[in-house]
C-alpha positions as CSV (number, residue, x, y, z in Angstrom):
1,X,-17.1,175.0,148.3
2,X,-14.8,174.9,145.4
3,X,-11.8,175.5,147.4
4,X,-12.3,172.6,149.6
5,X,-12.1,170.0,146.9
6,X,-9.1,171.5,145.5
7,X,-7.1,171.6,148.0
8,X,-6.8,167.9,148.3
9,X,-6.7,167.2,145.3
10,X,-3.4,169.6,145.1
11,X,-1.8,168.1,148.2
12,X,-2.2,164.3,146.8
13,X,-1.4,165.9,143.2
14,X,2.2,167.6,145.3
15,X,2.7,164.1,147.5
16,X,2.2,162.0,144.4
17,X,4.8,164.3,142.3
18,X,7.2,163.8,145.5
19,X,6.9,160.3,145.8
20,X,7.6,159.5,141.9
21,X,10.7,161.6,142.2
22,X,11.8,159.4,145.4
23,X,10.7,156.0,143.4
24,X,12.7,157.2,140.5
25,X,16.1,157.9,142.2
26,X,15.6,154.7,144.3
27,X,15.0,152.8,141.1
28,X,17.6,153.9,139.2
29,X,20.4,155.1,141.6
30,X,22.9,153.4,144.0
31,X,23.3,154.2,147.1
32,X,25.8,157.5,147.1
33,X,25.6,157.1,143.1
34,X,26.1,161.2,141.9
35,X,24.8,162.0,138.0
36,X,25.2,165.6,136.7
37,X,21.6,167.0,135.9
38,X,22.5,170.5,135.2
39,X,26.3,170.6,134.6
40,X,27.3,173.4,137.8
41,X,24.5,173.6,139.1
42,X,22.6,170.4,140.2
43,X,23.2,166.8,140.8
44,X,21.3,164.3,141.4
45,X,22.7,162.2,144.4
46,X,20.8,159.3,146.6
47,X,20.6,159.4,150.1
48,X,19.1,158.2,152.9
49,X,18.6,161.1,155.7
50,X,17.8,159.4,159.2
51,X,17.7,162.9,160.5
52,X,16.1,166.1,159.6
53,X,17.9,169.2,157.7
54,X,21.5,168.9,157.8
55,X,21.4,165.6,159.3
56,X,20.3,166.4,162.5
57,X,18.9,164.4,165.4
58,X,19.5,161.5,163.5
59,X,17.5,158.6,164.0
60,X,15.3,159.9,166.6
61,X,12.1,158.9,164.3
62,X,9.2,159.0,167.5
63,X,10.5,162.7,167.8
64,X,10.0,163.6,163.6
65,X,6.8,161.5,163.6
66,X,5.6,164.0,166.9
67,X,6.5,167.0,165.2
68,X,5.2,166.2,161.8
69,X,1.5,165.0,163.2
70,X,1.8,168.6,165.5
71,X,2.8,170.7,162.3
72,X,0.2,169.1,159.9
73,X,-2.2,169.2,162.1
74,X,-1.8,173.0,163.3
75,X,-1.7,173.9,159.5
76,X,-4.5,171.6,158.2
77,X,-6.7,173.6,161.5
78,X,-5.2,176.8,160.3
79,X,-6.0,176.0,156.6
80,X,-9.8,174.8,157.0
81,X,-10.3,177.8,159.5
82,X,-9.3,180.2,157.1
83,X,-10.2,178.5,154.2
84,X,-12.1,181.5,152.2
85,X,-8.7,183.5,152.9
86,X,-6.1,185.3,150.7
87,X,-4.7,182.4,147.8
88,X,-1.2,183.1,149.3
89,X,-2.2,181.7,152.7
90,X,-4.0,178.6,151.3
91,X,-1.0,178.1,149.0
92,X,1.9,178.1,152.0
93,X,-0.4,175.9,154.1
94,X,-1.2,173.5,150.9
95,X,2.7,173.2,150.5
96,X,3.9,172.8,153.9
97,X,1.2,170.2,154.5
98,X,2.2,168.1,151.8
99,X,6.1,168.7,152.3
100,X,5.4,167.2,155.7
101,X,3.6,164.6,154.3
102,X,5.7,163.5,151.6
103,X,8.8,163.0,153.9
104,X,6.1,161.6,156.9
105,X,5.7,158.7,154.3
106,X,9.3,158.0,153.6
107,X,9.9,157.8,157.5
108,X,6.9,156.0,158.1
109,X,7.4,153.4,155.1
110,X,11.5,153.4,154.8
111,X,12.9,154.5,158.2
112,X,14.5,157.5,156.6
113,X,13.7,160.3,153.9
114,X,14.6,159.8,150.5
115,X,16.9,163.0,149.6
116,X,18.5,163.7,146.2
117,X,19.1,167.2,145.1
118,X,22.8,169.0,145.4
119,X,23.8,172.1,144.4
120,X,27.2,172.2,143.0
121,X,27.8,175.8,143.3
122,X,27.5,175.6,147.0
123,X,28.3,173.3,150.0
124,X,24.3,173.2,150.7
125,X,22.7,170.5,152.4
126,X,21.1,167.5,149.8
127,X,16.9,167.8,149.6
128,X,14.1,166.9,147.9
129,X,11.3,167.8,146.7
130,X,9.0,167.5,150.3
131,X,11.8,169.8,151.5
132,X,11.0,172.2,148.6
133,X,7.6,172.5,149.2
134,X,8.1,173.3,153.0
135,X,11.0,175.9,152.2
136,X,8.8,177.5,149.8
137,X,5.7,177.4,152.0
138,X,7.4,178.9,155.2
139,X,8.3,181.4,152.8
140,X,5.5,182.2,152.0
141,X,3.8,182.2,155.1
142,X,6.6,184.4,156.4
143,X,5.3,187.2,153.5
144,X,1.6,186.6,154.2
145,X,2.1,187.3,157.9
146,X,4.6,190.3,157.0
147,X,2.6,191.9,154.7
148,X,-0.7,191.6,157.2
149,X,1.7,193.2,159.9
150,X,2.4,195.7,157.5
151,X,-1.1,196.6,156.6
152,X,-2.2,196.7,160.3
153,X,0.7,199.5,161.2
154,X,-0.4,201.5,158.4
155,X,-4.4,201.3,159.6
């Protein structure tokens, strides 16, 4: 029982931590406005993404909104059906859940998704924090399902 209040309170507690970060560069950045955060190694740059990483399929906001309700809604299923499983599982589903719900509300709200991170030592795409959470939870989901493939070779 303890589980299930948790975990939304740690998605709202993840969307709420996204949002502020979004608020505060749109409050105190221009447009295209680049500030140094950590000198080589991150900026902090506004931008408005109309499409998804990269730039991609820009503007097509029906298709996002589709694929966003399809993924949440597979990995909320997923989540509640295994929700007594292992704390990795629950943790890459809590993340990508609210990673597609953070940028979900940008689109829905804005028209776009508010991005603001670039890596200066590399010619990387600009993200946020939404696109942290997903990157991290695929990640981890990736493991999880890896390791079980593991352990079921080895039985």
């Amino acid at each position: 029982m303890k589980r299930k209040i948790t975990i939304p309170f740690l998605v709202i507690l993840l969307i709420a931590l996204d949002q502020a970060v979004k608020y505060y560069i749109i409050s105190n950045f221009s447009l295209g406005q680049v500030r140094k955060f950590i000198p080589k190694i991150v900026s902090l740059t506004y931008l408005r993404n109309t499409g998804a990483a990269f730039s991609i399929l820009e503007n097509q906001q029906w298709f996002f909104a589709l694929i966003t309700c399809a993924v949440l809604g597979a990995a909320s299923w997923y989540l509640f059906k295994h929700i007594q499983g292992s704390k990795w599982l629950l943790t890459g589903l809590i993340l990508i859940i609210a990673g597609g719900l953070g940028n979900f509300i940008d689109r829905f709200q804005q028209g776009f998704v508010v991005d603001m991170f670039q890596l200066d030592f590399v010619n990387f795409a600009i993200f946020n924090v939404a696109d942290m959470y997903l990157t991290v939870g695929v990640a981890i989901l990736l493991l999880v399902m890896l390791k079980e493939e593991t352990n079921g070779i080895e039985n």
